[in-house]
C-alpha positions as CSV (number, residue, x, y, z in Angstrom):
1,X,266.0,-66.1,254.2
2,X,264.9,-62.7,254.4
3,X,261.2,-61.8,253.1
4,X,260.3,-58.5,251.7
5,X,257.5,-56.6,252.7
6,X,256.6,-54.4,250.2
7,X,253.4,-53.9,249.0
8,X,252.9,-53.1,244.7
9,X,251.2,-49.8,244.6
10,X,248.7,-49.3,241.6
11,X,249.7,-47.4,238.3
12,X,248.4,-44.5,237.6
13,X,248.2,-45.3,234.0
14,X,245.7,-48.2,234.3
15,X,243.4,-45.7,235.6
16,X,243.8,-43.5,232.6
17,X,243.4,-47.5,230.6
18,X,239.8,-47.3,232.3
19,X,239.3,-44.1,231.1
20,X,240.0,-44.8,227.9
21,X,238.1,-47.7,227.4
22,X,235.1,-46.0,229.6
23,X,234.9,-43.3,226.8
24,X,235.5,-45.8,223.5
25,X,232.5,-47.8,225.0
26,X,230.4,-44.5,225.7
27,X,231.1,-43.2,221.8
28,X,230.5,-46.8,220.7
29,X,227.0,-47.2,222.5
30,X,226.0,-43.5,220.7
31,X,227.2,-44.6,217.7
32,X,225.2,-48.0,217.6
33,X,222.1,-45.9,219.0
34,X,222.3,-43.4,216.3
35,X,222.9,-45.9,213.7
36,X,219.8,-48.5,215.0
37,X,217.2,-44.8,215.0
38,X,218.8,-44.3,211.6
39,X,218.1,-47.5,210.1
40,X,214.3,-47.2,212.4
41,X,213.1,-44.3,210.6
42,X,214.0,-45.3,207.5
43,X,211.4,-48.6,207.8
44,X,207.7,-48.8,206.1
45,X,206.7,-49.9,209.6
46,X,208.0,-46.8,211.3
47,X,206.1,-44.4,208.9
48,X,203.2,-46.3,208.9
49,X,203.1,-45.7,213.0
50,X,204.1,-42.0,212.1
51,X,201.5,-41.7,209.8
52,X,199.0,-43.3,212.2
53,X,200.1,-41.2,215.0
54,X,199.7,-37.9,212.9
55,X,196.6,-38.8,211.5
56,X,195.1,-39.4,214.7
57,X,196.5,-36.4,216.5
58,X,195.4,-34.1,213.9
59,X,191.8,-35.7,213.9
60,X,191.1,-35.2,217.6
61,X,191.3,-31.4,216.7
62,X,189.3,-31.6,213.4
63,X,186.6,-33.9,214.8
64,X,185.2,-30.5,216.7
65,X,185.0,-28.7,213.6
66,X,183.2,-32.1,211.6
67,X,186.7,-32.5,209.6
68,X,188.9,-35.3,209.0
69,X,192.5,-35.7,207.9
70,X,193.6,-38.7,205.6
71,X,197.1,-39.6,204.7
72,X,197.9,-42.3,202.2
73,X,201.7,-42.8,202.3
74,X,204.4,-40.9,204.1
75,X,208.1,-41.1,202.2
76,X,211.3,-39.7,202.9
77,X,214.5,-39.9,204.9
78,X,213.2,-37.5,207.3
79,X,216.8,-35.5,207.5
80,X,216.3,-33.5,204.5
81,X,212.6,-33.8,203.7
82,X,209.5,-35.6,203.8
83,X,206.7,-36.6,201.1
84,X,203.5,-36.8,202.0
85,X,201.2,-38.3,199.4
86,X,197.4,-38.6,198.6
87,X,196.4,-36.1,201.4
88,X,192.7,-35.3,201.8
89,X,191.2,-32.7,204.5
90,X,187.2,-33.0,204.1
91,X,185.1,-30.8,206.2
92,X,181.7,-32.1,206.0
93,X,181.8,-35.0,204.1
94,X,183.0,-32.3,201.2
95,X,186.9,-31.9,199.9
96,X,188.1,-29.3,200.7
97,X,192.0,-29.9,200.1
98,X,193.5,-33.0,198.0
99,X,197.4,-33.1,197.4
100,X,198.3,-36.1,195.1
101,X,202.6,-35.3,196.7
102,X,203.4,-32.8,199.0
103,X,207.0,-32.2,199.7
104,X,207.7,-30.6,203.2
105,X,211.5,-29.7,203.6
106,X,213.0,-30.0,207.1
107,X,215.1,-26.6,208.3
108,X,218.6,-27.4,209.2
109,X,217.9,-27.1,213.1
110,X,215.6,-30.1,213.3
111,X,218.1,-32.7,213.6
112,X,221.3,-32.6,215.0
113,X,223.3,-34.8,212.6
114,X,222.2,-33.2,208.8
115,X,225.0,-33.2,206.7
């Protein structure tokens, strides 16, 4: 009985398998991420944590000059534009600017996927 003693070199082609698969599972993570921060923003508790944010940032400035920023709802899809409604800006206890719906539209550069 003889025996062979060759030894099976590896395929090239399963590494270009691994690269394949390597890059389907990179597009599919993006794609799920950018889906999930999609379907984020578009939540009443994400713009109610925007809206926090942005009234509090804005304040810190304004409480040196004895103004205050209030918001009451923030809508939108935040691609194309958001609505900001019920804004008040008092300086001194006194109104200076009320807006029952402001609509602010975003410019094309802001986000990288606008249709």
């Amino acid at each position: 009985m003889a025996t062979s003693n060759s030894k099976i070199e590896p395929s090239k082609p399963k590494k270009k398998r691994n690269l394949l698969s390597l890059t389907v599972l990179v597009f599919t993570i993006l794609l799920f991420s950018l889906t999930l921060l999609v379907s984020i923003t578009q939540t009443s508790v994400f713009r109610n944590l925007l809206k926090g944010y942005l009234v509090d940032t804005i304040n810190e400035d304004f409480n040196t000059k004895e103004s205050q920023l209030t918001i009451g709802e923030i809508e939108g899809n935040f691609f194309s534009e958001i609505i900001v409604k019920d804004a008040v800006v008092k300086v001194q206890n006194d109104e200076m600017i009320k807006l029952e719906r402001r609509d602010v539209p975003l410019p094309r550069g802001v986000w990288l996927l606008r249709v």
